[in-house]
Each structure stands twice: as C-alpha cells, then as structure tokens.
PDB file of N, H, CA, C and O in Angstrom:
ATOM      1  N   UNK A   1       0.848  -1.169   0.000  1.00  0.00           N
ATOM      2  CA  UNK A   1       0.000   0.000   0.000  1.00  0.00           C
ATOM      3  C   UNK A   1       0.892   1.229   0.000  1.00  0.00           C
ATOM      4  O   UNK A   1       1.683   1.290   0.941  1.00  0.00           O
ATOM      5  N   UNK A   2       0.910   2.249  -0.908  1.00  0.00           N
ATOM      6  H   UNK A   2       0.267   2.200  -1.673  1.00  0.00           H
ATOM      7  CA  UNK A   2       1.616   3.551  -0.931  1.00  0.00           C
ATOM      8  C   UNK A   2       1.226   4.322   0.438  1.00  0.00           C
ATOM      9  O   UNK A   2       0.425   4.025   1.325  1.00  0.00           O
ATOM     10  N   UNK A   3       1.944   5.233   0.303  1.00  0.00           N
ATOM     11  H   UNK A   3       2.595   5.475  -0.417  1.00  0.00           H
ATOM     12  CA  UNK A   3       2.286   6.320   1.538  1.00  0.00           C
ATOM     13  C   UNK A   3       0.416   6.988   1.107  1.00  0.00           C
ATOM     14  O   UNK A   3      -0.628   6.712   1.699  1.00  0.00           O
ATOM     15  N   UNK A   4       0.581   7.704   0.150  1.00  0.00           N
ATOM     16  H   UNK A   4       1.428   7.928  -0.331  1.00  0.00           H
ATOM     17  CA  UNK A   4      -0.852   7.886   0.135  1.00  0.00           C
ATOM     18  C   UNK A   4      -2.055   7.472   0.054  1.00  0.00           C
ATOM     19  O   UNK A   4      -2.985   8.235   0.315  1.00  0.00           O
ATOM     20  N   UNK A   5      -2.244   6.260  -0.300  1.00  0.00           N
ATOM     21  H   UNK A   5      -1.488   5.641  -0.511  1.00  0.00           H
ATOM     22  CA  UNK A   5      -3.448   5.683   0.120  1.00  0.00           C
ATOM     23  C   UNK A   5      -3.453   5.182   1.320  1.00  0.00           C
ATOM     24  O   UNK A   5      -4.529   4.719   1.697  1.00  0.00           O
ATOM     25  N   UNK A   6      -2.136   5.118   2.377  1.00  0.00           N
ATOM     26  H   UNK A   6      -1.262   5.494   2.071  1.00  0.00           H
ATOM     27  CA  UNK A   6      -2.342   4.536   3.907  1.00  0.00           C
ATOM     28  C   UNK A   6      -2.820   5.873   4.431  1.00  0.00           C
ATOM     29  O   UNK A   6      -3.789   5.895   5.190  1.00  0.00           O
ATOM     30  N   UNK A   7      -2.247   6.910   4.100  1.00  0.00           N
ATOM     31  H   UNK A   7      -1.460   6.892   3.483  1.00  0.00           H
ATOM     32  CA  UNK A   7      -2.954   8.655   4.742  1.00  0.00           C
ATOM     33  C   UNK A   7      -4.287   8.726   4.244  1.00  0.00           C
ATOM     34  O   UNK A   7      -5.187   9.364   4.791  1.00  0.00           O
ATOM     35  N   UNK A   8      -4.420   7.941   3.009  1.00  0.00           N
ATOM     36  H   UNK A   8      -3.689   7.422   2.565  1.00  0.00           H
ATOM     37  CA  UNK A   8      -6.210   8.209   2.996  1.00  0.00           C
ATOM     38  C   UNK A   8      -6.508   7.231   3.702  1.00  0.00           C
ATOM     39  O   UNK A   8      -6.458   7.846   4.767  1.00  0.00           O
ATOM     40  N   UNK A   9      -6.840   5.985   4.068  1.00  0.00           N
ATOM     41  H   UNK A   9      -6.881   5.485   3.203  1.00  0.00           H
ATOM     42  CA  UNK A   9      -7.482   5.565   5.148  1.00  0.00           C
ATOM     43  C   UNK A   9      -7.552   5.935   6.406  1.00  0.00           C
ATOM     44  O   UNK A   9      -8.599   6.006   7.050  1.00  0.00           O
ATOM     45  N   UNK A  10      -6.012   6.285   6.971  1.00  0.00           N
ATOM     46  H   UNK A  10      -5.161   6.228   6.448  1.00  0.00           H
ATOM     47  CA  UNK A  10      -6.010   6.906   8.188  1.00  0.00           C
ATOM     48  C   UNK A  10      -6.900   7.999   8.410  1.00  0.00           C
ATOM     49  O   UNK A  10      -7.625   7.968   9.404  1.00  0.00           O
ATOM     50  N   UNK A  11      -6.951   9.165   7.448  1.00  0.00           N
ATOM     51  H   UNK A  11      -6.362   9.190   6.640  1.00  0.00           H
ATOM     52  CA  UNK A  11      -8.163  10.364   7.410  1.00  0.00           C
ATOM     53  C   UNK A  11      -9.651   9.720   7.500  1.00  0.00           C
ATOM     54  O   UNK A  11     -10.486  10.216   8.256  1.00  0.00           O
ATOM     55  N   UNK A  12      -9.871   8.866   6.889  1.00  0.00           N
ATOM     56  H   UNK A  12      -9.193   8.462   6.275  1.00  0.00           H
ATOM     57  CA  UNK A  12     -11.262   8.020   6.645  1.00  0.00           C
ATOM     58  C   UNK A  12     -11.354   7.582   8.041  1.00  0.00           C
ATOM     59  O   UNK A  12     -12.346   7.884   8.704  1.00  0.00           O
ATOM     60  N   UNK A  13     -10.243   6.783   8.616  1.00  0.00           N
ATOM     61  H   UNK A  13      -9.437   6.537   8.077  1.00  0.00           H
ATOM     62  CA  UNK A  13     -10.847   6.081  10.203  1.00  0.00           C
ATOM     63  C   UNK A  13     -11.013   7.142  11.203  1.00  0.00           C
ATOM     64  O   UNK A  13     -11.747   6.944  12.171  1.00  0.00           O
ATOM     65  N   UNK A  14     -10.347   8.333  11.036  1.00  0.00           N
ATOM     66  H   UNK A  14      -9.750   8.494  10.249  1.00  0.00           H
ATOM     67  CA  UNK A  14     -10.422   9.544  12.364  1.00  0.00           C
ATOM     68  C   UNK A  14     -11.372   9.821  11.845  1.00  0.00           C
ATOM     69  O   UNK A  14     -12.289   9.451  12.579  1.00  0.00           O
ATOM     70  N   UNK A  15     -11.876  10.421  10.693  1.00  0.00           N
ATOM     71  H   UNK A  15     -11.132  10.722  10.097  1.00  0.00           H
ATOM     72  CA  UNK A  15     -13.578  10.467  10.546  1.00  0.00           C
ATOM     73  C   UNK A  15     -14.678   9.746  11.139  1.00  0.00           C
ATOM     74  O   UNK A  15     -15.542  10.179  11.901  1.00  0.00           O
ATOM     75  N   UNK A  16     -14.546   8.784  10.759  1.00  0.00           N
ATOM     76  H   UNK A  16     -13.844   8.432  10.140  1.00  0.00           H
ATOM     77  CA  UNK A  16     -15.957   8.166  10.910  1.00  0.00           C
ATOM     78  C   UNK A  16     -15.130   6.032  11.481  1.00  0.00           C
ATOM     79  O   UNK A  16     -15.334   4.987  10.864  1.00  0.00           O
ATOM     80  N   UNK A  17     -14.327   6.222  12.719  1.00  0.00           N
ATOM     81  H   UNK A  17     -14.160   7.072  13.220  1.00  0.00           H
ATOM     82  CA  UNK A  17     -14.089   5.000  13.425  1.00  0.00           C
ATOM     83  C   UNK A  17     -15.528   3.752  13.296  1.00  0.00           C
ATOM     84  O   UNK A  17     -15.440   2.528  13.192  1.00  0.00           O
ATOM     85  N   UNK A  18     -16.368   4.334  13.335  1.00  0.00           N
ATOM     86  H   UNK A  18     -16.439   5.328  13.420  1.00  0.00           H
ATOM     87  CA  UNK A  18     -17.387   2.931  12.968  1.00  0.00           C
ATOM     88  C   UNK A  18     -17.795   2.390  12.128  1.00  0.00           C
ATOM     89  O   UNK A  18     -18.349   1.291  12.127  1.00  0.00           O
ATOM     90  N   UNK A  19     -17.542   3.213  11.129  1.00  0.00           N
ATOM     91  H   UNK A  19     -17.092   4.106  11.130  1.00  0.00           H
ATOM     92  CA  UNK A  19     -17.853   2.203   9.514  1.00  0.00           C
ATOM     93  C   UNK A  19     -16.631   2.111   9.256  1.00  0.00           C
ATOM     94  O   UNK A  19     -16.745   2.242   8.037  1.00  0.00           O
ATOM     95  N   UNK A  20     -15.412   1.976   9.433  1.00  0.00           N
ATOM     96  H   UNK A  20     -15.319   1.869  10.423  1.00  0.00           H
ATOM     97  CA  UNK A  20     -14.252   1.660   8.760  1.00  0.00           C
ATOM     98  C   UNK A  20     -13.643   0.574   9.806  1.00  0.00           C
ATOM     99  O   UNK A  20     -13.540   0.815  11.009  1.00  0.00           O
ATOM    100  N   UNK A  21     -13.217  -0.765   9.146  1.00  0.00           N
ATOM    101  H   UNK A  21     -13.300  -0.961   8.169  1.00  0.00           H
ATOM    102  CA  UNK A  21     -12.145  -1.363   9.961  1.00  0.00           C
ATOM    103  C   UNK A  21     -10.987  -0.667  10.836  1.00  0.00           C
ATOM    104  O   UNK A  21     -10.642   0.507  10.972  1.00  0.00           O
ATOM    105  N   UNK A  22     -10.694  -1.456  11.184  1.00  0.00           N
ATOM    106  H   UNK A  22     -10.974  -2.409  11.074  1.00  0.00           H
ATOM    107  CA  UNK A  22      -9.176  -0.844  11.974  1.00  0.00           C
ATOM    108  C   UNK A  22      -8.294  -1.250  10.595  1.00  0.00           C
ATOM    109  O   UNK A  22      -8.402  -2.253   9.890  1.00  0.00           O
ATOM    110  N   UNK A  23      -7.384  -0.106  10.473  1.00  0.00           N
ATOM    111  H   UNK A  23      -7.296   0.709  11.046  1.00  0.00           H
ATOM    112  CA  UNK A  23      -6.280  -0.523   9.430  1.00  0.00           C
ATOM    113  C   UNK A  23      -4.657  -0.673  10.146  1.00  0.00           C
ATOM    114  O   UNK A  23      -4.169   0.161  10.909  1.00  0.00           O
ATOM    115  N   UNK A  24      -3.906  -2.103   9.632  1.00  0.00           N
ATOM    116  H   UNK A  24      -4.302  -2.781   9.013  1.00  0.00           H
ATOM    117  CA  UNK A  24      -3.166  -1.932  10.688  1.00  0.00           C
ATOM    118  C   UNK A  24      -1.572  -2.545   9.162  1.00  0.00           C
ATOM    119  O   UNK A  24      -1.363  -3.442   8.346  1.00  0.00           O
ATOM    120  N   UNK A  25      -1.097  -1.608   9.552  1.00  0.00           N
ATOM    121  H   UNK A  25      -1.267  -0.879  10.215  1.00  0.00           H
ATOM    122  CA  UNK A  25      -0.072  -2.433   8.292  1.00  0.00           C
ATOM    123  C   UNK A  25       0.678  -3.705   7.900  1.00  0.00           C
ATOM    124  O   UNK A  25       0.069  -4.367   8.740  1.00  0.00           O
ATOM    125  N   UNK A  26       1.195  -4.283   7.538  1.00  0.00           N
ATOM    126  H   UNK A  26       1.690  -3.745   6.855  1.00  0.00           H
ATOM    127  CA  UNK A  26       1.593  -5.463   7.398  1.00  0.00           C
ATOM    128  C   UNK A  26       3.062  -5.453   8.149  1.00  0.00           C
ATOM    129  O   UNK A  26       3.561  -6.390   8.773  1.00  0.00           O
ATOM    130  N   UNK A  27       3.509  -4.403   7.968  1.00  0.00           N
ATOM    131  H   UNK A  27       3.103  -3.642   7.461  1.00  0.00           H
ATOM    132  CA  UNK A  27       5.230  -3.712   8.495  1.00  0.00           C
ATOM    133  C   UNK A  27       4.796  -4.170  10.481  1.00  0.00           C
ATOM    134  O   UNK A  27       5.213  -5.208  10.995  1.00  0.00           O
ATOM    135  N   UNK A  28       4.184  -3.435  11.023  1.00  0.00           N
ATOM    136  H   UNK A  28       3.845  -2.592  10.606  1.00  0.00           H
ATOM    137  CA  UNK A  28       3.365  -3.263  12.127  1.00  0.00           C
ATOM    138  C   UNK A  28       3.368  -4.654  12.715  1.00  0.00           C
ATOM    139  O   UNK A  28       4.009  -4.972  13.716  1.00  0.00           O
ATOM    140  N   UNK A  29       2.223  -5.840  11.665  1.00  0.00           N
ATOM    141  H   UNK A  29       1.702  -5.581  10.852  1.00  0.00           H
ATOM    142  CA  UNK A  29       1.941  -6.680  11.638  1.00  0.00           C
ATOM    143  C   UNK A  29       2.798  -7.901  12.059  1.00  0.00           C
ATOM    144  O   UNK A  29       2.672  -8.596  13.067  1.00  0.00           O
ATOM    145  N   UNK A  30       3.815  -8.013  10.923  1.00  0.00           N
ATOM    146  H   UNK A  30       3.918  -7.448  10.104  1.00  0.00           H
ATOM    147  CA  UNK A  30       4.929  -8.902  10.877  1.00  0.00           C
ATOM    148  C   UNK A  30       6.668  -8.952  11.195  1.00  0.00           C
ATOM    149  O   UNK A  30       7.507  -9.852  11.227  1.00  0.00           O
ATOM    150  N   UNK A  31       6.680  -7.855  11.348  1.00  0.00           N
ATOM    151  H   UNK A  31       5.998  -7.124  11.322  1.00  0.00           H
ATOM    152  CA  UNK A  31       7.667  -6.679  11.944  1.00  0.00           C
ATOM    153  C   UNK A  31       8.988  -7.082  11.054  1.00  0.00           C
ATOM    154  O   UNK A  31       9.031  -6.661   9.898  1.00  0.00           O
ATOM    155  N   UNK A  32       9.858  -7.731  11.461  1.00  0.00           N
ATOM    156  H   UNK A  32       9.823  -8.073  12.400  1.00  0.00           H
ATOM    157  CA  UNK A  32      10.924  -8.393  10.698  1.00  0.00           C
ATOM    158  C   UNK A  32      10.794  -9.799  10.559  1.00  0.00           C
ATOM    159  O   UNK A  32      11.915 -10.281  10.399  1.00  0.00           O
ATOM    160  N   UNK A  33       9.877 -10.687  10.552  1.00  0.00           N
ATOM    161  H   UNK A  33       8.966 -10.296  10.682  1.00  0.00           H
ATOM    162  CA  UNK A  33       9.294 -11.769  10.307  1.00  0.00           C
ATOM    163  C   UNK A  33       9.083 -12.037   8.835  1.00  0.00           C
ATOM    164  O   UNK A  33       8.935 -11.013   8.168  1.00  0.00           O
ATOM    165  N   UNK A  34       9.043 -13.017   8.271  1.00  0.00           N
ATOM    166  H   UNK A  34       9.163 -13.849   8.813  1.00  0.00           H
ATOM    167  CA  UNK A  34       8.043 -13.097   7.271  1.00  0.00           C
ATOM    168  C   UNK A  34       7.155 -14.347   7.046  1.00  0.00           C
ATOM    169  O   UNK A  34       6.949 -14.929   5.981  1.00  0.00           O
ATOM    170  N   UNK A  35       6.535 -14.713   8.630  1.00  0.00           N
ATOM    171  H   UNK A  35       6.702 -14.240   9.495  1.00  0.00           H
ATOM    172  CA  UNK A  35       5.015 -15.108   8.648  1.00  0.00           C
ATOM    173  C   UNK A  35       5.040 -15.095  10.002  1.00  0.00           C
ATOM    174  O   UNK A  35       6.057 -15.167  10.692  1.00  0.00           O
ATOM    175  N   UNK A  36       3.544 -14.970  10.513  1.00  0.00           N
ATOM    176  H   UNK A  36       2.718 -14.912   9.952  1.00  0.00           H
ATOM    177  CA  UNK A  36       3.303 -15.089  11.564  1.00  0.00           C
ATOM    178  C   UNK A  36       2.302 -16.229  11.779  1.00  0.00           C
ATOM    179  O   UNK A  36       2.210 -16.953  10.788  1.00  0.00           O
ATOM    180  N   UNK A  37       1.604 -16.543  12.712  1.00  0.00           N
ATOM    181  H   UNK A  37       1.678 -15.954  13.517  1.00  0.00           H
ATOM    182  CA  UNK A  37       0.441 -17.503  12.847  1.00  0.00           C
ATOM    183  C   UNK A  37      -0.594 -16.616  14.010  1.00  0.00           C
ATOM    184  O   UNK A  37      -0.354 -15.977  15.035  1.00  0.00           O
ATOM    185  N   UNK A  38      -1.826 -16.953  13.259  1.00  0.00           N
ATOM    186  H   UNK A  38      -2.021 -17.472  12.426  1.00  0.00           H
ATOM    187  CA  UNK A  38      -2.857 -15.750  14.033  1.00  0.00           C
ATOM    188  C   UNK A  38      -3.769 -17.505  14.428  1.00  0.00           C
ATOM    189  O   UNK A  38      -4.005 -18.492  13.731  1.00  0.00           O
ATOM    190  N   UNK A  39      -4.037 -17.161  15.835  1.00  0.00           N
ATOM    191  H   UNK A  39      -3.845 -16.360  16.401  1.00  0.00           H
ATOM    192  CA  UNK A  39      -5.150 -18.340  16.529  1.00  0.00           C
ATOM    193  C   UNK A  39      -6.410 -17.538  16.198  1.00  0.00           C
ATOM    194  O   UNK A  39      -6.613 -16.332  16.335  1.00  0.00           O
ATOM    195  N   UNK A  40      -7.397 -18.734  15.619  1.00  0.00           N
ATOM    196  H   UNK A  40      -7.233 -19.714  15.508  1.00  0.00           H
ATOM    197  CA  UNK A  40      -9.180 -17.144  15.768  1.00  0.00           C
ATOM    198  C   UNK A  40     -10.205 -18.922  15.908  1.00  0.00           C
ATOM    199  O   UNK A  40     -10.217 -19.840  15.089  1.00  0.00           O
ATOM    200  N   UNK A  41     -10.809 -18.836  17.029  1.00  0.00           N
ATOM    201  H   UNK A  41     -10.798 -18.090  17.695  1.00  0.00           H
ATOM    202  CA  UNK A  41     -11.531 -19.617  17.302  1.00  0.00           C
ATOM    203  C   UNK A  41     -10.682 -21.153  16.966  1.00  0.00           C
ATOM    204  O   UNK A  41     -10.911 -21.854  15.980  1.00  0.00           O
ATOM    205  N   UNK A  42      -9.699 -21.447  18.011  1.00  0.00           N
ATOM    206  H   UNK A  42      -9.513 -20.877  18.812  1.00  0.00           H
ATOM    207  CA  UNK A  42      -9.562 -22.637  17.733  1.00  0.00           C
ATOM    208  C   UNK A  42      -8.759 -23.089  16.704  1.00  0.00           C
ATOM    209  O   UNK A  42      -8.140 -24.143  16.855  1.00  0.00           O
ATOM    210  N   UNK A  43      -8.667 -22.408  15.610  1.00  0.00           N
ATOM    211  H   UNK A  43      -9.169 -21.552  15.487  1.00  0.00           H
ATOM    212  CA  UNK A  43      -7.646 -22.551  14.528  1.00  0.00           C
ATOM    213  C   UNK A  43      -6.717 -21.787  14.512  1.00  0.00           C
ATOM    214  O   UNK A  43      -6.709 -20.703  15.096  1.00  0.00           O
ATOM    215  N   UNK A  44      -5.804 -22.249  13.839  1.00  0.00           N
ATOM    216  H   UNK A  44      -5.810 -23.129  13.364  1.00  0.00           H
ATOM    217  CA  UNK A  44      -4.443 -21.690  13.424  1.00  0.00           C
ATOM    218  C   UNK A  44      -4.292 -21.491  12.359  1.00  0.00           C
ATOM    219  O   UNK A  44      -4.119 -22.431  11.583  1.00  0.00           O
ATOM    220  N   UNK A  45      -4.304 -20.193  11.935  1.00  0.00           N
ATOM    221  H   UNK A  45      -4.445 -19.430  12.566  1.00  0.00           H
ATOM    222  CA  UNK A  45      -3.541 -19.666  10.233  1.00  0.00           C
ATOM    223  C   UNK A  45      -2.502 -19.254  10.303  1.00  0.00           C
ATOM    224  O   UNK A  45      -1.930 -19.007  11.365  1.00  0.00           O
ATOM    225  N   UNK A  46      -2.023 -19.086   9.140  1.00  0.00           N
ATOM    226  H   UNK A  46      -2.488 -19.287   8.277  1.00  0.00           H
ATOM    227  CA  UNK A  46      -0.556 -18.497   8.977  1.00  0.00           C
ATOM    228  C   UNK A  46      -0.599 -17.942   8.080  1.00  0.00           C
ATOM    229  O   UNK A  46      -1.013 -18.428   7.028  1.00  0.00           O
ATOM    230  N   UNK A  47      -0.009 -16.229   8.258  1.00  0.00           N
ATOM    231  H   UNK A  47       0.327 -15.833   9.112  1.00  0.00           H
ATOM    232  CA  UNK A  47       0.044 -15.507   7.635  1.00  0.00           C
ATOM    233  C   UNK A  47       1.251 -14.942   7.152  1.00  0.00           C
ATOM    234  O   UNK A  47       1.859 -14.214   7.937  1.00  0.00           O
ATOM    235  N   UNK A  48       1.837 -15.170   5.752  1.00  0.00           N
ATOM    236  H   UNK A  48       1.343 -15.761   5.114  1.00  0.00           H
ATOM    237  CA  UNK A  48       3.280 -15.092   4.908  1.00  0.00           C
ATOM    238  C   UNK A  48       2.915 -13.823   4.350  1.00  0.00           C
ATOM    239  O   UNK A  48       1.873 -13.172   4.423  1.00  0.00           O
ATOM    240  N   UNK A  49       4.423 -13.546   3.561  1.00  0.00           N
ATOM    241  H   UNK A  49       5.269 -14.075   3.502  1.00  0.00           H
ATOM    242  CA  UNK A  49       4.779 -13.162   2.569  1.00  0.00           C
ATOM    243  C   UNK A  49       5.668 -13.323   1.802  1.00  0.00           C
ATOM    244  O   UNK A  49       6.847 -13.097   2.073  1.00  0.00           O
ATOM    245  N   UNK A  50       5.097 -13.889   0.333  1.00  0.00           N
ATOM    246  H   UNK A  50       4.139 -14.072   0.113  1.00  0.00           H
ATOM    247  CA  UNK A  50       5.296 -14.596  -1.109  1.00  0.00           C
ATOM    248  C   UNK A  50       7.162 -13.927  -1.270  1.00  0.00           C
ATOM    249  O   UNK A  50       7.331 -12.887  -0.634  1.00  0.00           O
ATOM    250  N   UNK A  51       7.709 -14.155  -1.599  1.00  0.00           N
ATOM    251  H   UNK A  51       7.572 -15.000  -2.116  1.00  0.00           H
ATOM    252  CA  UNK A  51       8.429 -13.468  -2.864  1.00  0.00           C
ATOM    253  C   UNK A  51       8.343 -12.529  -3.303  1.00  0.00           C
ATOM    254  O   UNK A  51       9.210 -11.662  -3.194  1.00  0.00           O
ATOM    255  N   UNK A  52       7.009 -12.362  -4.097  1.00  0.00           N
ATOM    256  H   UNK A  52       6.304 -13.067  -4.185  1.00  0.00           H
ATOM    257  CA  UNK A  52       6.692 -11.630  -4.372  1.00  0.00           C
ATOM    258  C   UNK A  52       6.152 -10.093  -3.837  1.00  0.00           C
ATOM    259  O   UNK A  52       5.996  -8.983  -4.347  1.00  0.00           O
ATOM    260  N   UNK A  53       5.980 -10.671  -2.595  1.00  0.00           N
ATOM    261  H   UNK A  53       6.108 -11.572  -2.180  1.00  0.00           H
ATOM    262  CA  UNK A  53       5.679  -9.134  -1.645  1.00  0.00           C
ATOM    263  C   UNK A  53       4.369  -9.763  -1.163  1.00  0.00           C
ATOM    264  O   UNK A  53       4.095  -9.327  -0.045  1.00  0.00           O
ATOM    265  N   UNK A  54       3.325 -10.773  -1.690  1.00  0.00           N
ATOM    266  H   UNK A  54       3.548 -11.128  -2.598  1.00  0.00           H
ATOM    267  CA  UNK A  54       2.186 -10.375  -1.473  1.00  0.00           C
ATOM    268  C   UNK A  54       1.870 -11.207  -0.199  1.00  0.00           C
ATOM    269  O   UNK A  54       2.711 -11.855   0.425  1.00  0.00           O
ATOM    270  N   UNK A  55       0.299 -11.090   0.166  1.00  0.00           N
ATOM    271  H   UNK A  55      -0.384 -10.564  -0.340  1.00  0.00           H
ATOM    272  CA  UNK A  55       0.395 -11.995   1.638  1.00  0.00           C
ATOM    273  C   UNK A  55      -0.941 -13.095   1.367  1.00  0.00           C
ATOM    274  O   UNK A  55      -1.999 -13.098   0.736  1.00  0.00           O
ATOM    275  N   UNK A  56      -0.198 -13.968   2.230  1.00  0.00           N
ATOM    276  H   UNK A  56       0.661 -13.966   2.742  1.00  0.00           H
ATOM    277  CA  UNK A  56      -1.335 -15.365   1.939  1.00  0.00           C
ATOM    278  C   UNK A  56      -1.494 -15.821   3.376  1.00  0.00           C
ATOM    279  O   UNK A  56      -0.595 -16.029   4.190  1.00  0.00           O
ATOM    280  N   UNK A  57      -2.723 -15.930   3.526  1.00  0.00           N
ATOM    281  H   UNK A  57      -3.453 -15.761   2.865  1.00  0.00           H
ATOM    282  CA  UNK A  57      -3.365 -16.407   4.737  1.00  0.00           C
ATOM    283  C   UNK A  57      -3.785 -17.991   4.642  1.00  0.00           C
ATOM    284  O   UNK A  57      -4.473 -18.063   3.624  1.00  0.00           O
ATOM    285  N   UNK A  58      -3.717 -18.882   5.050  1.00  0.00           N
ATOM    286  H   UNK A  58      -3.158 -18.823   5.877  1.00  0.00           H
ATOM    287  CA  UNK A  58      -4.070 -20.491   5.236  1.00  0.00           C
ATOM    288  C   UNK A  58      -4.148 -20.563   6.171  1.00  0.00           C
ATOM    289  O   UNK A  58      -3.931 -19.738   7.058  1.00  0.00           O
ATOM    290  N   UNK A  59      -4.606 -21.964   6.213  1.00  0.00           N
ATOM    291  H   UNK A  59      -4.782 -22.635   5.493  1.00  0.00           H
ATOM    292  CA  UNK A  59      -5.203 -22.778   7.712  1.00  0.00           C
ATOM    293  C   UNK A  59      -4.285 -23.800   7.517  1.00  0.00           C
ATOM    294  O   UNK A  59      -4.226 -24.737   8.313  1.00  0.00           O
TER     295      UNK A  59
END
C-alpha cells in the first residue's frame, strides 16, 4: 500500500471509526518476520509473505 493511500485511510478512520475497519499495516503486523500464525476460534492460520511481496493467509 503507498504512503498515500495509507494517509487516505487513516483520514477516513479519524472520521468516521465505525464504519471503517481498523487498518493496521503489514510492516506493524509482521515486523521483521516473514510469517506469523494468528489463533481465531480454535484454529491456526498463517500468515506469509510470497516473494513476491504479497500476503497469503491459510489454515
């Protein structure tokens, strides 16, 4: 995500926090990692990034 479209969401969530998700970056996210594993009810995913930059979520 560019520098400016993360400043347009950020403007969008200080607006109006209840119709917009929380936006949280992937940098933030995974810090110097490149995957993490998120628990959500019992399961385990894992969340990478490709080679390519991009991110893939599985179970």
């Amino acid at each position: 995500m560019s520098e400016k479209s993360t400043s347009n969401f950020e403007s969008l969530n200080a607006e109006s926090t209840h119709f917009l998700p929380k936006v949280i970056s992937s940098e933030v996210l995974l810090g110097q990692m490149k995957q993490i594993c998120i628990l959500h009810d019992g399961y385990v995913y894992q969340l990478r990034i490709t080679k390519l930059g991009k991110l893939i979520l599985t179970k």
